[in-house]
C-alpha positions as CSV (number, residue, x, y, z in Angstrom):
1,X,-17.8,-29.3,8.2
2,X,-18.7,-27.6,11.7
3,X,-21.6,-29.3,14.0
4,X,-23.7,-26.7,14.2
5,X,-24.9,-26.4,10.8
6,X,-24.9,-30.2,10.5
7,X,-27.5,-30.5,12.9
8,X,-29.8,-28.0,12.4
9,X,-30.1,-29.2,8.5
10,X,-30.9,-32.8,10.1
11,X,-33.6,-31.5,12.4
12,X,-34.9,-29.5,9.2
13,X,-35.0,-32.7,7.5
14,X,-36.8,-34.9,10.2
15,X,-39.6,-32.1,10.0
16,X,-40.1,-32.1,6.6
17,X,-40.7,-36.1,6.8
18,X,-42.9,-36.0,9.0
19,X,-44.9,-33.3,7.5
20,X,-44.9,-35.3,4.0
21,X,-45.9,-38.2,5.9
22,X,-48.9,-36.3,7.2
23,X,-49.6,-35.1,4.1
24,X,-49.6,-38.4,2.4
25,X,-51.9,-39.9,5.2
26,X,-54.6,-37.0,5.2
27,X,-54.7,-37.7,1.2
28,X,-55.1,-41.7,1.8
29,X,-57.8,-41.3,4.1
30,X,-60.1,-38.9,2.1
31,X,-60.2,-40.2,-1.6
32,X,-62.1,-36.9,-3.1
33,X,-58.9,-34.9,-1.7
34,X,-57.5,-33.1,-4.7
35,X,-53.6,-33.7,-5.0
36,X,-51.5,-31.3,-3.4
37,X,-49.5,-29.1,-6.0
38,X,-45.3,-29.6,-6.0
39,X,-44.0,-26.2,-5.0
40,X,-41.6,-24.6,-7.7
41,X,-38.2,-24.8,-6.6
42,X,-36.9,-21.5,-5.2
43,X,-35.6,-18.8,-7.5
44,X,-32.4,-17.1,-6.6
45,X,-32.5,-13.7,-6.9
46,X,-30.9,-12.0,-10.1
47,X,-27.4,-9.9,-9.5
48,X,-27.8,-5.9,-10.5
49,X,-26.0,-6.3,-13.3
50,X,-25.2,-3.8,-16.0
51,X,-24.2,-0.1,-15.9
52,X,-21.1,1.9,-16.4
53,X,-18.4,2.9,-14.1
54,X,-16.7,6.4,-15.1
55,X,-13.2,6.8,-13.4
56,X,-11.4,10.2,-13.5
57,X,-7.7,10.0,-14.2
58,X,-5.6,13.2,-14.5
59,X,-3.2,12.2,-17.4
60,X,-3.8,10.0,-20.2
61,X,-1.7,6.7,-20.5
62,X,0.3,6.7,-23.3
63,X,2.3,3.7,-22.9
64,X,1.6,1.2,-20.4
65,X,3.8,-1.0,-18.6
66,X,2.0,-3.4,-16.3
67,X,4.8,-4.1,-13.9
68,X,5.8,-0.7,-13.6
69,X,2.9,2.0,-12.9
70,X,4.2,5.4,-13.5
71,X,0.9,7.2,-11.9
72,X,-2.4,6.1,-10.4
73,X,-4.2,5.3,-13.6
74,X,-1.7,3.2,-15.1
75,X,-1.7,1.1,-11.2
76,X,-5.0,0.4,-11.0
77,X,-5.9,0.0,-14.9
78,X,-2.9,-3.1,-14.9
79,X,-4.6,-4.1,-12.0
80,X,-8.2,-4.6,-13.2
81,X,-6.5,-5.8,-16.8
82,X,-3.9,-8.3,-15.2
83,X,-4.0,-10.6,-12.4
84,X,-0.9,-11.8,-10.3
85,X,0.0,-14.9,-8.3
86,X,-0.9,-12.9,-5.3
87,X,-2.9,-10.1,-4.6
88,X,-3.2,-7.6,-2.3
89,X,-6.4,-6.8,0.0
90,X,-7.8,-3.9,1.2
91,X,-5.3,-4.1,3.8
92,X,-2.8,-4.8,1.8
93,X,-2.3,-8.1,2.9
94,X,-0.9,-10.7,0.0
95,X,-4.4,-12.8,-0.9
96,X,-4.0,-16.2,-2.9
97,X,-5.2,-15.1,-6.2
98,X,-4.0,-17.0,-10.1
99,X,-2.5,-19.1,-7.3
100,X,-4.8,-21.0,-5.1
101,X,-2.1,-21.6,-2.3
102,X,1.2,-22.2,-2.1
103,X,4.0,-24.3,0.4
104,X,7.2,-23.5,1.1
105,X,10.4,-25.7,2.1
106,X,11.6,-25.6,5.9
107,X,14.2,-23.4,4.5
108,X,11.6,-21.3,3.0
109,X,13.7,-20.8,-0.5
110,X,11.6,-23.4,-2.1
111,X,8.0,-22.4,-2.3
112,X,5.6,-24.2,-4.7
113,X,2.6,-22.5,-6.0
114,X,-0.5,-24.4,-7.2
115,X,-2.6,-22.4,-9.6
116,X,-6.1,-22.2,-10.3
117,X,-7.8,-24.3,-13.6
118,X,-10.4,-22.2,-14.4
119,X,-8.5,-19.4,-15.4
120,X,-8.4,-17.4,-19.0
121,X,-6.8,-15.3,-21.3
122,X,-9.0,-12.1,-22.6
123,X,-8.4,-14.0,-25.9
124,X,-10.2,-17.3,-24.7
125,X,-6.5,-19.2,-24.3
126,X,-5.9,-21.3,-20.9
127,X,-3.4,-19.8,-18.8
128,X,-1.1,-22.2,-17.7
129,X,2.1,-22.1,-15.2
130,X,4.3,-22.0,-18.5
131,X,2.9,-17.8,-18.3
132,X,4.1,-17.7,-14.9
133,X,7.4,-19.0,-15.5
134,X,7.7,-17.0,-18.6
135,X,6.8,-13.4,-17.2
136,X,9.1,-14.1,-14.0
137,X,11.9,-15.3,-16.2
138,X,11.4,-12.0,-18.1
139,X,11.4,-10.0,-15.7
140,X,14.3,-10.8,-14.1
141,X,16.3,-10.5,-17.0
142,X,15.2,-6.9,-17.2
143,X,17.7,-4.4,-15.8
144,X,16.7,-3.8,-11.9
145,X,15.7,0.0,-12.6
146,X,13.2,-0.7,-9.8
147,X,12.9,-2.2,-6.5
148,X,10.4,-4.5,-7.6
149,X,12.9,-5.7,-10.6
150,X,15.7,-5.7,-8.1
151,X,13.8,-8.1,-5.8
152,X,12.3,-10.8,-8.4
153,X,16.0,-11.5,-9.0
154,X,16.1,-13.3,-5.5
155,X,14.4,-16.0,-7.5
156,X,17.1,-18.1,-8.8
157,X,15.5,-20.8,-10.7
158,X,11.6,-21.5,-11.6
159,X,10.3,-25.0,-12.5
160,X,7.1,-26.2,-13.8
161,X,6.6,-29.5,-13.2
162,X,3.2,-29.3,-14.0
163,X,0.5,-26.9,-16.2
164,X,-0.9,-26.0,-12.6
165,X,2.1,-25.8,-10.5
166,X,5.0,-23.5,-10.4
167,X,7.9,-23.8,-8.2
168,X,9.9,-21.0,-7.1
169,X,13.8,-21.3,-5.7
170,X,15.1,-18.4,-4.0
171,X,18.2,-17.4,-3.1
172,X,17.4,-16.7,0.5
173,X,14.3,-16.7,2.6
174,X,12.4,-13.5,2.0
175,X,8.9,-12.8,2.8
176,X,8.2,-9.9,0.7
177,X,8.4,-11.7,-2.3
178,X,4.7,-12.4,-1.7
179,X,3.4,-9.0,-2.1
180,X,5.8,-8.8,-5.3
181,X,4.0,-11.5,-6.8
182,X,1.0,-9.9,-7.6
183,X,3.3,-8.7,-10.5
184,X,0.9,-8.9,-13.2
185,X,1.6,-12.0,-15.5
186,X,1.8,-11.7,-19.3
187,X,0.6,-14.1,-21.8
188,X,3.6,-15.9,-23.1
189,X,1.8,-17.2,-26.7
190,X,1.8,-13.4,-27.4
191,X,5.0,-12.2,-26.3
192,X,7.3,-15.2,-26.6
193,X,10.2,-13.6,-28.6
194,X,9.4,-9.9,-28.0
195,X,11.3,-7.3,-26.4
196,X,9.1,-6.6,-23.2
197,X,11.4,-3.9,-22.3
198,X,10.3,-1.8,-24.6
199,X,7.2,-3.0,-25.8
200,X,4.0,-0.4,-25.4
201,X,1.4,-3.0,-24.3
202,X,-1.5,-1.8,-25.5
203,X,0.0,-2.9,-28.6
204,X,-1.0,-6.1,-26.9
205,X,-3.2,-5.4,-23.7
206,X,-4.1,-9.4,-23.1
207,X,-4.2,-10.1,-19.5
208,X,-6.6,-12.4,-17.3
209,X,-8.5,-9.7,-15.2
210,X,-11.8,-8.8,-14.4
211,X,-11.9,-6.2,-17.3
212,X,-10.4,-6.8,-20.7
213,X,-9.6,-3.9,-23.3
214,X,-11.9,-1.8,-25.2
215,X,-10.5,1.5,-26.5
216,X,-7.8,3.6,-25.8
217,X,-8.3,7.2,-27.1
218,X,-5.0,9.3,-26.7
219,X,-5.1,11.8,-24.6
220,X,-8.3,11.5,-23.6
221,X,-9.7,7.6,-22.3
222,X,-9.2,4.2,-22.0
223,X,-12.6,2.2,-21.6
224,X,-12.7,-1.4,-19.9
225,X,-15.5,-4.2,-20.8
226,X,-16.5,-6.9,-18.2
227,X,-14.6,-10.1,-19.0
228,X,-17.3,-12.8,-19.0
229,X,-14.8,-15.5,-17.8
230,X,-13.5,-13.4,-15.0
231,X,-12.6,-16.5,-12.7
232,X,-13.7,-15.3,-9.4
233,X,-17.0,-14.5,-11.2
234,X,-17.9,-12.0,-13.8
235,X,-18.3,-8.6,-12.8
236,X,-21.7,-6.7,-12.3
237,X,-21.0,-4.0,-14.7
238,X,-20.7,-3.5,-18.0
239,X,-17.9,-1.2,-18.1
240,X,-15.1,0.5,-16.5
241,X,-14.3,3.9,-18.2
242,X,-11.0,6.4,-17.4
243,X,-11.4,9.5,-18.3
244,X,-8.9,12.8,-18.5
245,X,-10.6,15.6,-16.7
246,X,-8.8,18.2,-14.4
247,X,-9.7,18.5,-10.6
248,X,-12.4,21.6,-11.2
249,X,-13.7,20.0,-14.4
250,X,-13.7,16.6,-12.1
251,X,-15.9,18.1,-9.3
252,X,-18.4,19.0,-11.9
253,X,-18.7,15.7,-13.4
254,X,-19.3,14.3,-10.4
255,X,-22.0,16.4,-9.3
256,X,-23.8,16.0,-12.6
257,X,-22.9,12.1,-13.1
258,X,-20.4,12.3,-16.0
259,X,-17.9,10.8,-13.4
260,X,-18.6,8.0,-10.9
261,X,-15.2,8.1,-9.2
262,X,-12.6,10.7,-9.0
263,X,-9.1,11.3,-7.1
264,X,-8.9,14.9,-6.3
265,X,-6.1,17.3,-5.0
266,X,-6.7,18.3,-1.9
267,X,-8.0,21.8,-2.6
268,X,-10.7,20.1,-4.3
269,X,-11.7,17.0,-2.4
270,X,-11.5,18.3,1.5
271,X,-14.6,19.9,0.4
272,X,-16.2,17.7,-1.7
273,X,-18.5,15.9,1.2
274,X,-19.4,20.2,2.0
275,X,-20.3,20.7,-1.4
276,X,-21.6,17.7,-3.0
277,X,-23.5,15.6,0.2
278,X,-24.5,13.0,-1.7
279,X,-21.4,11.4,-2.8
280,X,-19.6,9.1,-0.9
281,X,-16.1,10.2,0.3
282,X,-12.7,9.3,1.9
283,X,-9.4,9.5,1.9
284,X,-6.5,7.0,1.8
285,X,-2.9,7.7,2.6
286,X,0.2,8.1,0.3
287,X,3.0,5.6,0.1
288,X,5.1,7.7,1.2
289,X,6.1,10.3,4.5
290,X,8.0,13.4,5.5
291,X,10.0,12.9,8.6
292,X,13.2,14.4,10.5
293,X,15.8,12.2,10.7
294,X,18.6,12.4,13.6
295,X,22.6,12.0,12.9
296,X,23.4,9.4,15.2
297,X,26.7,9.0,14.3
298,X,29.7,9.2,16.9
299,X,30.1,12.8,17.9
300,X,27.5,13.9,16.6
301,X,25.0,15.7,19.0
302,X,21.8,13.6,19.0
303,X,24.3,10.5,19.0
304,X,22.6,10.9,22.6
305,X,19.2,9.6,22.9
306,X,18.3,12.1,25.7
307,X,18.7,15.1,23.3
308,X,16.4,13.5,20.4
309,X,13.8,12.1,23.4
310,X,13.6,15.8,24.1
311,X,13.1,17.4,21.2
312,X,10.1,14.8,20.3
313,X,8.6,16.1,23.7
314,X,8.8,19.6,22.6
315,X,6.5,19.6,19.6
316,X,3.0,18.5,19.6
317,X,2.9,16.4,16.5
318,X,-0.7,16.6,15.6
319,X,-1.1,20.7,16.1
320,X,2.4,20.8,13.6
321,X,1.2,18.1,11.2
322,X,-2.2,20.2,10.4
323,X,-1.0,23.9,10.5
324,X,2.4,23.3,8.3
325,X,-0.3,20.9,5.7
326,X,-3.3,22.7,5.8
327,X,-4.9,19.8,7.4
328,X,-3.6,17.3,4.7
329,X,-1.3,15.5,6.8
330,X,-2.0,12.3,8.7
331,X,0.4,12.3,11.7
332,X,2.5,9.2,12.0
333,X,4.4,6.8,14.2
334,X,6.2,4.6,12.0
335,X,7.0,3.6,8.5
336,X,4.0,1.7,7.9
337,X,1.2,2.2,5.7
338,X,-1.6,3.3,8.1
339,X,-4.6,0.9,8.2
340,X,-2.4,-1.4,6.6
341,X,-2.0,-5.2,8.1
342,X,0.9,-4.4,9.9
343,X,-0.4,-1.0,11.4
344,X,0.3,-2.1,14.6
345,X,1.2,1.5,16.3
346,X,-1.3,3.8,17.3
347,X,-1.2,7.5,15.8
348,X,0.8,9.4,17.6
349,X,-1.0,12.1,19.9
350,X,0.8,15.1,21.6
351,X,4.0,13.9,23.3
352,X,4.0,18.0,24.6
353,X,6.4,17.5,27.8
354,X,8.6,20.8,28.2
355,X,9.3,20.0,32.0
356,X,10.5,16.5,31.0
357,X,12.6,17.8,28.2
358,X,14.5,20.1,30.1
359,X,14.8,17.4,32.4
360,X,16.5,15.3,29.8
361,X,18.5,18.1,28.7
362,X,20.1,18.6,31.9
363,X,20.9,15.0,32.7
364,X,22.7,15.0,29.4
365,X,25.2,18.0,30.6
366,X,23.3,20.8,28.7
367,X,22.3,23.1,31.3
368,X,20.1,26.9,30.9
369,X,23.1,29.6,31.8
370,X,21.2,32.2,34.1
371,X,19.5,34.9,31.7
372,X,20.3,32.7,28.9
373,X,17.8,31.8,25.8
374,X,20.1,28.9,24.9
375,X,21.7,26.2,26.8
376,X,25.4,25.8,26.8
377,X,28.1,22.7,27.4
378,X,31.4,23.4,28.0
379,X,31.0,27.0,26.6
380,X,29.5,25.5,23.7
381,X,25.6,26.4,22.6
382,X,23.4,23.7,22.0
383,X,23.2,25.0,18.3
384,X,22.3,22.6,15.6
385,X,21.7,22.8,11.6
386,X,18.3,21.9,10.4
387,X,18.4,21.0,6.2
388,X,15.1,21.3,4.2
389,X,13.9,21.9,1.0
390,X,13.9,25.7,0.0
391,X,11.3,25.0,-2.9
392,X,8.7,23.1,-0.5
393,X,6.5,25.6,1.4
394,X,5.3,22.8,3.5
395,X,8.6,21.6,4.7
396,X,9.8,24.5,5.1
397,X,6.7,25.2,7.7
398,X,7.0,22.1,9.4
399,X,10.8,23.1,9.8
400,X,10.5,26.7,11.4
401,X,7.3,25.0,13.9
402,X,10.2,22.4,15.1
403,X,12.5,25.2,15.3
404,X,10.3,27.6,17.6
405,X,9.4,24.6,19.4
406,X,12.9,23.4,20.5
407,X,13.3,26.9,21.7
408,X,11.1,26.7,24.4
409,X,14.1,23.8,25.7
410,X,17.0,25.6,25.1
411,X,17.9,24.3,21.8
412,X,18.7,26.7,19.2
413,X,18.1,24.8,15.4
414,X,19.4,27.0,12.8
415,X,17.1,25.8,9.2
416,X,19.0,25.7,6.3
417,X,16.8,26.0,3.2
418,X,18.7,24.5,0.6
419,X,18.4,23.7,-3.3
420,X,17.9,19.7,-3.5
421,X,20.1,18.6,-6.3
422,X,23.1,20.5,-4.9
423,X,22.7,20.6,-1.2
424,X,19.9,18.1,0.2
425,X,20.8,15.1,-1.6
426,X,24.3,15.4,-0.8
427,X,23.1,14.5,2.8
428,X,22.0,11.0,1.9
429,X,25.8,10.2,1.4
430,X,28.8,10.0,2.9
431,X,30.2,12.2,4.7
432,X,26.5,12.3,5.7
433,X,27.2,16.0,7.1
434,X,24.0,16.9,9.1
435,X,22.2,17.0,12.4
436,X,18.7,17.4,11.5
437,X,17.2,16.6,8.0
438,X,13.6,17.1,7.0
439,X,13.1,14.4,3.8
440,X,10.4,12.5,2.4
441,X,10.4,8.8,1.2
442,X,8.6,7.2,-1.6
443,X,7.7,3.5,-1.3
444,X,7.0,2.8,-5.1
445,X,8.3,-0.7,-5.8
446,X,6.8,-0.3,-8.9
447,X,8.9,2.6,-10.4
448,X,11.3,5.3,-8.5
449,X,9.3,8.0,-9.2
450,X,5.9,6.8,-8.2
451,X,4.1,5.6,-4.7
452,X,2.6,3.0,-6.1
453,X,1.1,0.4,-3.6
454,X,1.0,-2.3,-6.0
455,X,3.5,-4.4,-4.5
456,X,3.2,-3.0,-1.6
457,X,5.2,-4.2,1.5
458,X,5.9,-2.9,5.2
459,X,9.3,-4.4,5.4
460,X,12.0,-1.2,6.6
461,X,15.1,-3.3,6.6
462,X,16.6,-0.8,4.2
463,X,16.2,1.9,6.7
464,X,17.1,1.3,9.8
465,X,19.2,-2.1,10.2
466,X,22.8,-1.6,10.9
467,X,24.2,-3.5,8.2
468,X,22.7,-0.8,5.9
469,X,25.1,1.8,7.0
470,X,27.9,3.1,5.1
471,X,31.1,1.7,6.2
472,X,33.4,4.2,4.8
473,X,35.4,5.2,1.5
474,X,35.4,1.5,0.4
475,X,31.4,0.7,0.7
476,X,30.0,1.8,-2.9
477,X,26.9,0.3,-1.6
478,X,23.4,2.7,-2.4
479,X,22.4,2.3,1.5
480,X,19.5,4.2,3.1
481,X,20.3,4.2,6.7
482,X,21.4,7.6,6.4
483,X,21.3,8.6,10.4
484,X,23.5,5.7,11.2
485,X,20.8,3.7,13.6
486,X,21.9,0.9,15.2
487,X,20.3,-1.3,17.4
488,X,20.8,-4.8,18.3
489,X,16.7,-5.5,19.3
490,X,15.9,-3.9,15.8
491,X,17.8,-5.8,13.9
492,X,16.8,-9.3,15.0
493,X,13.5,-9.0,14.8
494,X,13.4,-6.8,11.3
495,X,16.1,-9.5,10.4
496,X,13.2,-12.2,11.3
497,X,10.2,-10.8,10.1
498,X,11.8,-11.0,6.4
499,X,12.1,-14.4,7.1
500,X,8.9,-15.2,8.6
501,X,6.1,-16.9,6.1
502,X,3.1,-17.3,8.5
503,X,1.6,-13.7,8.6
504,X,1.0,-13.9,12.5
505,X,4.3,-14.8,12.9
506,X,5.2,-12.0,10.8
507,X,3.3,-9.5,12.4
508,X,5.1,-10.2,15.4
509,X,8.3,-9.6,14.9
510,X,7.2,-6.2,12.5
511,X,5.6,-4.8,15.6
512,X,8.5,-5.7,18.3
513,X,10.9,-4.4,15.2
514,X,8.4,-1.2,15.5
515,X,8.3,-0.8,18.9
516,X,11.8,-0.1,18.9
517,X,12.2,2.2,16.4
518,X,9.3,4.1,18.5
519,X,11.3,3.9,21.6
520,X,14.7,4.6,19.9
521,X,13.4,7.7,17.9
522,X,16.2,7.4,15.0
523,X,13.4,9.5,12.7
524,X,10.8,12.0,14.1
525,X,8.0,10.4,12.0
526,X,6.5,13.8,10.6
527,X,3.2,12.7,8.1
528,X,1.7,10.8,5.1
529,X,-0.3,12.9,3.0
530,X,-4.1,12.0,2.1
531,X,-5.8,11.7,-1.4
532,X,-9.1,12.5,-1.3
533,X,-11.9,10.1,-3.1
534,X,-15.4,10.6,-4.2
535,X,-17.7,8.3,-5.1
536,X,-20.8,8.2,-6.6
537,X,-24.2,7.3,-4.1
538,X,-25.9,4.8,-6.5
539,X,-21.8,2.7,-6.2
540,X,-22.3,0.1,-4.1
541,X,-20.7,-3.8,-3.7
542,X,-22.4,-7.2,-3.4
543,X,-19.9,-6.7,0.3
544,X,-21.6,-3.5,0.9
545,X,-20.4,0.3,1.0
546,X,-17.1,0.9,-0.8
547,X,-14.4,1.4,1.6
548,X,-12.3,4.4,0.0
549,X,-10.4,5.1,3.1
550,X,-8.4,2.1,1.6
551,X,-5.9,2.6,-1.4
552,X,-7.2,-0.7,-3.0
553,X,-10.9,0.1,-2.7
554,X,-10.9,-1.4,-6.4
555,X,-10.2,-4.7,-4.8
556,X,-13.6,-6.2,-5.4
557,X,-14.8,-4.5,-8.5
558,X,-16.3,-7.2,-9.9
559,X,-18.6,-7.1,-7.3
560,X,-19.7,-3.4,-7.5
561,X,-22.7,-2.5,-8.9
562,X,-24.9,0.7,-9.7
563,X,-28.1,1.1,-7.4
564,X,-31.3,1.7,-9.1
């Protein structure tokens, strides 16, 4: 308890003493004084409750798998059905959540999780720490299809040693397993001796969240009702309602009130603020970014740092970003999330430097021949081969702006437009045969196929740290450091901030880990696309305005409310 507040309620009860007392002594001196009336106690005002919340999704869900979203609607209905250990904030920060804290061992592969009491199934059933050890244990006996899969099998052995604690023994340190654990957890007394793995669950769509199940109509909704027992308070409204409706039909839903909330292409929602001024809007970036990626292998030509320090200061990054996107793009600097809790790197602005690139390019032996559009070595042009996608008009725009750009220097990039499945994805293997390749990531830990950001997680180990480079005919491995980066500073402190438990801590070693990959350049960082959200005016939160710039604005639904 802090001073402050302890003191001011002691002077606050010294006055109201004394004022009794004077009260008491004005009545005891006149005897015809008529008793002074007891005040009623305060009433605290009521919460807005009631009202419907209309979501637009654009596909219907016909099979849901909590632990493994396979679009938008099926991520954020498990998460308003299901809660996790852990959960993730509008920063995407794990949160204590069916777990009221947890402690982990000096060696950090013992942590202990003590869960909350007050907790429910939709069905009225207690949930106990024999659920969380039963949906973990299931899980990891699933085949590891996914990342998320692939990572709860770091969890060797779970123990419960009592009906609120669960204890957890890895097989190494790892710090991401905290986002992972808001992996929805299942309700054992109704799947003990079921096949999870192919079960549809909403066959059985029991889960603890703010919102239980209502109605699923194929192909066309799935409505929500407020669970009364929600443990962090029940929520405000009545309802939660998904409904199928395409973008145009979408727009005109929400101008008439048939939708409250929608996702829209971009088409559709860059306008929508234009158009409809009384909605709320934002925008919230993908999991997931385009980016160039340098061959830094030996002998290959951007092995030297000069040559890739000077193409980055031949292209202003913003002015590409927008024209080859329309506008859709958010420039980038690293891997992570924007406005996520590890966003630590400023957007980049133009790093436009042509004097400084040729600079570069002359110190590193390639020199401008007299007359000459292209610079030579040797006899040998600086020439190198660009791969993109030939079916994505985007790419394919970004990569003919980077190569006009890196003729202004001398370089000559030739683009290759090339069919994915017979070409591109060749270049993520061995023999990794490429100087420059324009690709995209997904960050779904969820499923391969999806940017979910349930689980989400800033760690890049995978990318860029040297022991995830191919080693040769022998290394079978499925590694993801396909420009061959390696760097010493990178790898101790990406190395360390998967080991690190105390977020500060963390963030720490992320952004030094950041820093240099910045200063190193083994990507061009290219853009993360923005989704576009609308919202209705009368949506509001007990915490104020929605924040839809975030991708977990649904993180305190049961605190929204409609506005009268």
């Amino acid at each position: 308890m802090s001073y402050l507040p302890t003191r001011r309620l002691l002077l606050a009860s010294v006055a109201l003493a004394v004022l009794t007392l004077a009260i008491l002594a004005a009545c005891a001196l006149d005897p015809t004084a008529e008793p002074t009336p007891t005040p009623p106690p305060p009433t605290s005002t009521p919460l807005p409750r009631g009202g419907n919340l209309t979501i637009r999704m654009a596909a219907d869900v016909p099979e849901l798998r909590p632990w493994q979203p396979r679009s938008r609607a099926e991520e954020q209905i498990s998460g308003l059905l299901y809660s996790g250990l852990t959960r993730l904030d509008a920063k995407l920060q794990p949160q204590p959540d069916l777990a009221n804290g947890w402690d982990a061992a000096p060696d950090g592969r013992l942590i202990t999780f003590t869960l909350r009491t007050d907790v429910t199934w939709h069905d009225g059933r207690p949930l106990s720490a024999e659920d969380v050890a039963y949906t973990l244990g299931a899980l990891r006996e699933l085949s590891p299809t996914t990342a998320l899969l692939a990572d709860l099998r770091r969890i060797d052995q779970i123990a419960t040693p009592t009906t609120s604690t669960v204890v957890l023994s890895l097989t190494e340190r790892y710090a991401p397993i905290f986002a992972e654990l808001a992996v929805p957890i299942l309700p054992k007394h109704l799947l003990l001796g079921k096949d999870i793995a192919t079960l549809n669950f909403w066959d059985a769509p029991v889960g603890s969240g703010p919102f239980r199940f209502a109605e699923h109509k194929a192909g066309a909704s799935v409505t929500l009702e407020a669970n009364p027992r929600f443990y962090r308070g029940a929520p405000l409204l009545d309802r939660v309602a998904f409904v199928v409706a395409d973008a145009d039909v979408a727009v005109s839903a929400l101008k008439d009130g048939r939708l409250s909330l929608a996702e829209l292409p971009w088409a559709q929602g860059r306008a929508i603020s234009q158009t409809l001024p009384g909605l709320q809007a934002g925008a919230y970036p993908e999991n997931g970014y385009y980016f160039l990626a340098f061959n830094m292998r030996q002998n290959r030509l951007f092995a030297d740092p000069r040559l890739r320090e000077a193409l980055a200061g031949a292209l202003d990054m913003p002015a590409l970003v927008s024209v080859a996107t329309a506008g859709q793009g958010q420039p980038i600097a690293t891997s992570i999330a924007p406005g996520s809790w590890a966003d630590g790197v400023p957007a980049p602005t133009s790093t436009l430097d042509l004097a400084r690139a040729g600079t570069l390019l002359d110190e590193a032996g390639w020199k401008l021949p007299d007359g000459a559009a292209i610079r030579q070595q040797g006899g040998v042009t600086l020439t190198v081969q660009l791969f993109v996608r030939g079916d994505d008009e985007r790419r394919l725009r970004a990569a003919e702006l980077i190569a006009a750009a890196a003729r202004q220097i001398g370089m000559n990039i030739d683009v290759q437009r090339a069919d994915f499945a017979s070409v591109i994805k060749s270049k993520y293997a061995p023999p990794y045969d490429f100087d420059l390749l324009l690709g995209s990531w997904s960050n779904g830990a969820g499923d391969p196929d999806f940017a979910d950001y349930a689980f989400y997680d800033p760690d890049d180990f995978a990318l860029f740290h040297s022991s995830q480079i191919n080693q040769g005919v022998a290394d079978t491995r499925a590694v993801l450091n396909i420009g061959g980066f390696a760097d010493p500073a990178y790898d101790n402190q990406a190395a360390a901030a998967r080991q690190l438990y105390d977020p500060a801590e963390r963030l720490k070693a992320i952004e030094q880990a950041q820093a240099r990959i910045v200063a190193a350049r083994p990507y061009l960082f290219l853009w993360a696309d923005r989704i576009p959200v609308a919202l209705g005016a009368r949506v509001v939160s007990l915490d104020g305005a929605v924040d839809l710039n975030t991708p977990m604005y649904l993180w305190n639904i049961e605190r929204w409310y409609l506005r009268k």
